[in-house]
N, C-alpha and C positions, 0 to 999 in steps of 0.2 A: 544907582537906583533913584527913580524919579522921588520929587515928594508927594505925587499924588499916590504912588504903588504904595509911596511907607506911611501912608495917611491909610490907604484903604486896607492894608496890613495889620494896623494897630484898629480901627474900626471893628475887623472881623475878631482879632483876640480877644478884646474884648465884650464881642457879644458873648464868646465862647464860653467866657468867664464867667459872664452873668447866667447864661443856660447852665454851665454847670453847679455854680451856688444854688441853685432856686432848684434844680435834682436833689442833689445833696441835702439841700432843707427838707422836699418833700420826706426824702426817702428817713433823713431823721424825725421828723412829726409821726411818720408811720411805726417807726421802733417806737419809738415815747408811749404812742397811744396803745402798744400791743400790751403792755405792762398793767399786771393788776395787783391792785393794791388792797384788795379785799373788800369786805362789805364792810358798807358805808364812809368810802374814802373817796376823793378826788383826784384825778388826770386829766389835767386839761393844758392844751397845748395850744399855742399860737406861734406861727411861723410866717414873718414877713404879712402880718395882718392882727385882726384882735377875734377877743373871744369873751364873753361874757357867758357867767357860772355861779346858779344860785345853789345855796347846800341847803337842802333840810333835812338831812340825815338825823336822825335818833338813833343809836348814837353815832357821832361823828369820830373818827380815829384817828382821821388825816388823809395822807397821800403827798401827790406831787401838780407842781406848776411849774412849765416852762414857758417861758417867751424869748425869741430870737425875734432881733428885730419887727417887733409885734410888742402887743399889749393883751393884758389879761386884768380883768374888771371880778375878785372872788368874792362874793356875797358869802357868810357866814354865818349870819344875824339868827335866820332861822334855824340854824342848829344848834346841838347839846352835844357835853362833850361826856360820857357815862364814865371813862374809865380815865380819868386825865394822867400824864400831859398826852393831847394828841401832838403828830409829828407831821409839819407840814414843809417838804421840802422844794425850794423854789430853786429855779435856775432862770435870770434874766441876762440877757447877752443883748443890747444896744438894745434895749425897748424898757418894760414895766410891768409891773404886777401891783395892785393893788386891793388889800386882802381887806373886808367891810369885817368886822368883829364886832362882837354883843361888847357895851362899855365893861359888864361884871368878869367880863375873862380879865385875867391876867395872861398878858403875852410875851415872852420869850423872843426876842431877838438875834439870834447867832448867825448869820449865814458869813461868808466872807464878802468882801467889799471891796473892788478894784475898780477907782473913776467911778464910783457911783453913790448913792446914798440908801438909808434903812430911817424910819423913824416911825415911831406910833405917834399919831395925831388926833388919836381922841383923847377926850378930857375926861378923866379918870379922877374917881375924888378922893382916895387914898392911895397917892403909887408908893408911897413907904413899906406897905403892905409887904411882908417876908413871908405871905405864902407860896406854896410852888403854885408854879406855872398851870394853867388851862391849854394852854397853846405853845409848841416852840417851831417857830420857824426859824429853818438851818440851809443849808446849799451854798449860792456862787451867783455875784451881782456883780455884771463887770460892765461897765458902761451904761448902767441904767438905775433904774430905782425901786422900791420897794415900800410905799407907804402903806401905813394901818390906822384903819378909818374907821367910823363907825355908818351904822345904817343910812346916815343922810348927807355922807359928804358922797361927792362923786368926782370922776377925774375933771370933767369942765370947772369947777368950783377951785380945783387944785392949784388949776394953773392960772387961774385970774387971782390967786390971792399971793401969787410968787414975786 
């Protein structure tokens, strides 16, 4: 076999590959978004792109956030949470989520962590505080990140200050 055949061989495979990835993504963005999380929760998906999502739910109970390779921008600020803890479950896979929180919550940390980072970056003026939670965010970060911010950081601000 020539090396032009096994050049234009491996060419076509891998368009193949990339058509097939970007089906499969859609066709999981479209399972994600069918899901309801009831009133006054969150689903918001980003797949190979971003998504910006402000709540002002009264009251606010949670939901879900994914992003595949994509990014997701969650404004929180304007919400309340009536019946705490709400449950906000994230899935990031080679991208980000970055969830904007009122400083007065207390937030919950749990999700697992594979090659990737979680950290709340507001500055909070009692984190010794042993009350429960306002918020817990739980799920699976593997290859990405997960910061929690408040109303006036945003992602451009993030990454000049890294």
């Amino acid at each position: 076999m020539s090396a032009k055949k096994l050049l234009a061989r491996i060419v076509i495979a891998l368009i193949g590959l990339q058509v097939a990835g970007f089906v499969a993504a859609l066709l999981a963005k479209r399972r994600y978004l069918a899901q309801d999380y009831g009133e006054g929760s969150v689903n918001e998906v980003a797949v190979f792109g971003g998504a910006e999502k402000e709540v002002m739910s009264q009251p606010f109970t949670g939901g879900a956030v994914r992003a595949i390779c994509g990014g997701v921008e969650l404004d929180l600020t304007g919400a309340e949470i009536a019946d705490a803890p709400a449950i906000l479950d994230v899935t990031v896979i080679c991208g980000g989520v970055m969830v904007k929180a009122p400083l007065e919550w207390r937030v919950a940390l749990t999700p697992s962590v594979t090659m990737g980072g979680v950290e709340d970056m507001r500055e909070q003026s009692d984190p010794s505080t042993e009350s429960p939670p306002d918020l817990i965010i739980t799920g699976k970060i593997i290859c990405g990140g997960l910061p929690v911010g408040d109303a006036e950081m945003n992602l451009h601000e993030l990454h000049a200050t890294e």
